[in-house]
N, C-alpha and C positions, 0 to 999 in steps of 0.2 A: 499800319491801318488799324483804327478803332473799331472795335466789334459793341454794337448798340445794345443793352440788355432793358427788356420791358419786361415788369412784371404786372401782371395781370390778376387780378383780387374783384371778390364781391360775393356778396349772400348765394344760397342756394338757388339753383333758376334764373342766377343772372346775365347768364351766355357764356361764361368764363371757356367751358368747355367748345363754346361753338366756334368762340373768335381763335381757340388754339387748334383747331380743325382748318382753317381758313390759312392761317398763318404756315402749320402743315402745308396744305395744297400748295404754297405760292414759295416753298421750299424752304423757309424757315426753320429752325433746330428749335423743338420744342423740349424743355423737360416738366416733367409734370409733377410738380413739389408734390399736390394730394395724393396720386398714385402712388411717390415713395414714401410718405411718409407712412399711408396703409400698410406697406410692402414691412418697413421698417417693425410696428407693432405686430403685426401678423406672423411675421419670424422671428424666432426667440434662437439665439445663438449663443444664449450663456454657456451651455452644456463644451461646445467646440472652447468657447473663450477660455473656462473654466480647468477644463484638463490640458488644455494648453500652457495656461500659466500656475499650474500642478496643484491647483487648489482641488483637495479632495471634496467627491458628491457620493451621496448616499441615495440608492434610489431601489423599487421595489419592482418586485417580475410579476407582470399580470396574467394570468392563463384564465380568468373566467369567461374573457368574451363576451364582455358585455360591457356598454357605454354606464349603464344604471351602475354597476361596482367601481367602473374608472374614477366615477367623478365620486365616489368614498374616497377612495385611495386618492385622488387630486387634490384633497381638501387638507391629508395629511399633514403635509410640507414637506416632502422627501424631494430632493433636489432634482430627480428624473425617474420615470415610471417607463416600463417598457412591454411593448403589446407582443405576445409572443404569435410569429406567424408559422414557428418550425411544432412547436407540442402542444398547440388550444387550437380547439376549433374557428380558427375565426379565418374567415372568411377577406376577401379587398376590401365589401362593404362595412363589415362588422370592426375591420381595424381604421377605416374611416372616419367612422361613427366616434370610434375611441379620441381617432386624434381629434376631430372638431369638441370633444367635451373637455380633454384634458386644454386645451388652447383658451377654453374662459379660465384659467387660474394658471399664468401666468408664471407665480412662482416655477412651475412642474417645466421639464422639459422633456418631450416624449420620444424615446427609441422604439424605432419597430425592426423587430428580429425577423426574415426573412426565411423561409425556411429553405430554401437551396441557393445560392452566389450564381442564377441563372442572368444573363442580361435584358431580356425581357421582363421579368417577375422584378427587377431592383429598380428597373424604369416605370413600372406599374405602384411599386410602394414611393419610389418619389413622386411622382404624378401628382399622388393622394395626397401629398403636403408635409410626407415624411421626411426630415434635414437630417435627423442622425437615422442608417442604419446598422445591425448589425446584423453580419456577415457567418453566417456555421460551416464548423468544416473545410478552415483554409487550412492544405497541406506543405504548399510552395509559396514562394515568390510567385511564380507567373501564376497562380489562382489571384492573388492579393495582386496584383498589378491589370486582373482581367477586371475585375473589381470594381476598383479606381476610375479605368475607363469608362465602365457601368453607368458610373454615377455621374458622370461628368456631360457635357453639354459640347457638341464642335465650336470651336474658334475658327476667328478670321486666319489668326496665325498659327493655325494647325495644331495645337498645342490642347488643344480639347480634349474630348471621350466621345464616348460613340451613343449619349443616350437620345432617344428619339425626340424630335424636334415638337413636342405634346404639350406639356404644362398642364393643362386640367384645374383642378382648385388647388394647385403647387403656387401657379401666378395668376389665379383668382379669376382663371377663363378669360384670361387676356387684361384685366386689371391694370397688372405690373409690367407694364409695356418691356421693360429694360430684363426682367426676368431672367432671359438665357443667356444674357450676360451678367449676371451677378451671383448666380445660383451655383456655378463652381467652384465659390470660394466661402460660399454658405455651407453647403452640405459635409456632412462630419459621416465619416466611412471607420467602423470596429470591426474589425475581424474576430474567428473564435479560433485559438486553438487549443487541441483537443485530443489532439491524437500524437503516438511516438514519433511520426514523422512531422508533423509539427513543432515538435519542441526540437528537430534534429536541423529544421529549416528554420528556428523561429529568430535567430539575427537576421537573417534575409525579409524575414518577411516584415519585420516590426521597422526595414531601412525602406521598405518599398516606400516612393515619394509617394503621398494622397494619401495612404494609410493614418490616420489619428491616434487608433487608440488598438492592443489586442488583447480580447475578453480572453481568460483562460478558462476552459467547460471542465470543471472537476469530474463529474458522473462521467461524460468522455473518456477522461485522460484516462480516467482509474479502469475505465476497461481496457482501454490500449495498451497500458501498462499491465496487465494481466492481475487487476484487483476488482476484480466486477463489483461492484457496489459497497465497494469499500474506498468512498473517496481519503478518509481518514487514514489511510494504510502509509507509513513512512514514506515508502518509497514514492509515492504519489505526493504525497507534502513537502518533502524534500524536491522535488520536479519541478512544482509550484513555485516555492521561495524563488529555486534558479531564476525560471521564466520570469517574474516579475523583477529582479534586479538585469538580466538580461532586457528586458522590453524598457526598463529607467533608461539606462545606460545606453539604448538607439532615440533617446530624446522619445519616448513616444509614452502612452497612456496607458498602465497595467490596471484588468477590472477581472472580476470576478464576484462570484454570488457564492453567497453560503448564509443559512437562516442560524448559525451557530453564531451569538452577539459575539463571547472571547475569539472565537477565529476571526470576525470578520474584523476587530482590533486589530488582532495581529495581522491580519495582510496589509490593514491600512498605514500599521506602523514601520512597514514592510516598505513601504511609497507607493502601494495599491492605489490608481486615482479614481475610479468609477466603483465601486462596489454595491452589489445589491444584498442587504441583506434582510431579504424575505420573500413569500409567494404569497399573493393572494390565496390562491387555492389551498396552500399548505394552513397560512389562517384562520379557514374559514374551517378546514375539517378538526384543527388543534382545538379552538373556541367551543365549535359545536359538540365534539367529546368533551370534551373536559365539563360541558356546561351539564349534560346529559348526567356526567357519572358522578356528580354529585346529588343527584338524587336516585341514579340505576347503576349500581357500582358494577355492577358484572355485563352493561350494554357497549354494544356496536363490536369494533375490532380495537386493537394494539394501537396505538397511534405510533406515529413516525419518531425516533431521535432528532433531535434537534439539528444534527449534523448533515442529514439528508437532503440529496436536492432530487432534480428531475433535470 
């Protein structure tokens, strides 16, 4: 049996939408080219494509909280910008604000860092139109596998997650009709580990299926490893190295942040695929001393080593 394909075209206002409401009603299969192709620009899936096929991105950690500095830092060109929701003040709305600014420039691809792996709080940052996030503080496999479900939407064929049946301006308030069918296989899930039982589970958790990519938190590690803020300490860099040929070697995405340019070299030379290396916040206080003590050589405090993060 032959199945009839009409396609239906014309200017704005000229019923296109009305007569595929009708066709709707009287049980016809509609697909709605405009809606996907919105759907299509409106999600930027480089970042997933990208560490996927292990092409290294360089991308910068936001902690100012604020859309007016994002869209500085969007202008950059740094391959992903990431809204911090675990150590800046910012707020559902204020990381909202961020992702609708970094989304006019294209180039950028936006992570928003969650501040606890809660399933309500990962369904609330998806909601808001976030596709990558990342994850603080996975110890296990089953946190990294709770996760996963988090982010994922139910299927017909049970094979889904548990996120709530919402969308919001994820599918453009009902826009992207097809939405919670597509968006499972859009959204890019990073874990952080961070801690000594993290690196003692981290084959398990970088094999969990849905996991992408696992960020490694130096400032973390180095206290869990009993070097309090000494992420630079051997034994904490030697951990590191491991963990990133250990997360290659599960197929999956090693990242990490470090504002030190020669370290963030060497991890990338390492097969590091995500690295950030910088802070807004760290820029802004570096710039602004430095700028001061060339004309007040004895003003403000000590500035940060280069090596430091948060």
């Amino acid at each position: 049996m032959q199945h009839l394909r009409i396609g239906i075209t014309g200017g704005m206002g000229a019923g296109k939408s009305t007569m595929c409401k009708i066709f709707g009603q009287l049980g016809v299969s509609i697909y709605d080219a405009d809606s996907r192709a919105k759907f299509i620009m409106s999600n930027n899936q480089e970042l997933k494509k990208a560490i996927t096929e292990k092409h290294a991105q360089i991308g910068l950690w936001m902690g100012l909280a604020s859309s007016y500095s994002a869209e500085m830092c969007a202008m950059a060109g740094f391959d992903w910008l990431l809204i911090d929701g675990e150590h800046a003040p910012n707020n559902l709305q204020c990381i909202q604000q961020q992702l609708q600014t970094i989304a006019a420039y294209p180039v950028n691809n936006a992570i928003a860092r969650v501040p606890v792996g809660d399933t309500a709080l990962i369904k609330q940052y998806l909601d808001l139109g976030a596709e990558t996030l990342l994850i603080p503080m996975i110890d296990t496999p089953e946190q990294a596998a709770q996760c996963v479900q988090a982010m994922r939407y139910p299927q017909n064929d049970g094979k889904g997650g548990v996120r709530g049946m919402g969308g919001a301006r994820a599918s453009r308030w009902g826009m992207f009709p097809n939405y919670t069918k597509e968006a499972n296989e859009q959204v890019c899930l990073l874990v952080q580990a961070e801690t000594r039982e993290a690196l003692k589970n981290l084959d398990a958790i970088a094999n969990t299926p849905g996991v992408d990519g696992v960020f490694i938190g130096p400032a973390d590690l180095s206290a869990s490893l009993g070097h309090v803020g000494d992420p630079n300490h051997p034994e904490v860099q030697a951990a590191i190295e491991d963990a990133i040929e250990r997360i290659l070697k599960a197929g999956k995405a090693p990242g990490i942040l470090t504002s030190d340019v020669t370290q963030a070299k060497h991890y990338l030379s390492l097969g590091a695929l995500f690295v950030a290396v910088g802070l807004d916040t760290q820029i802004l206080v570096r710039q602004t001393s430095a700028l001061v003590r060339q004309f007040k050589p004895d003003a403000g405090i000590a500035l940060p080593t280069s090596g430091q993060v948060y």
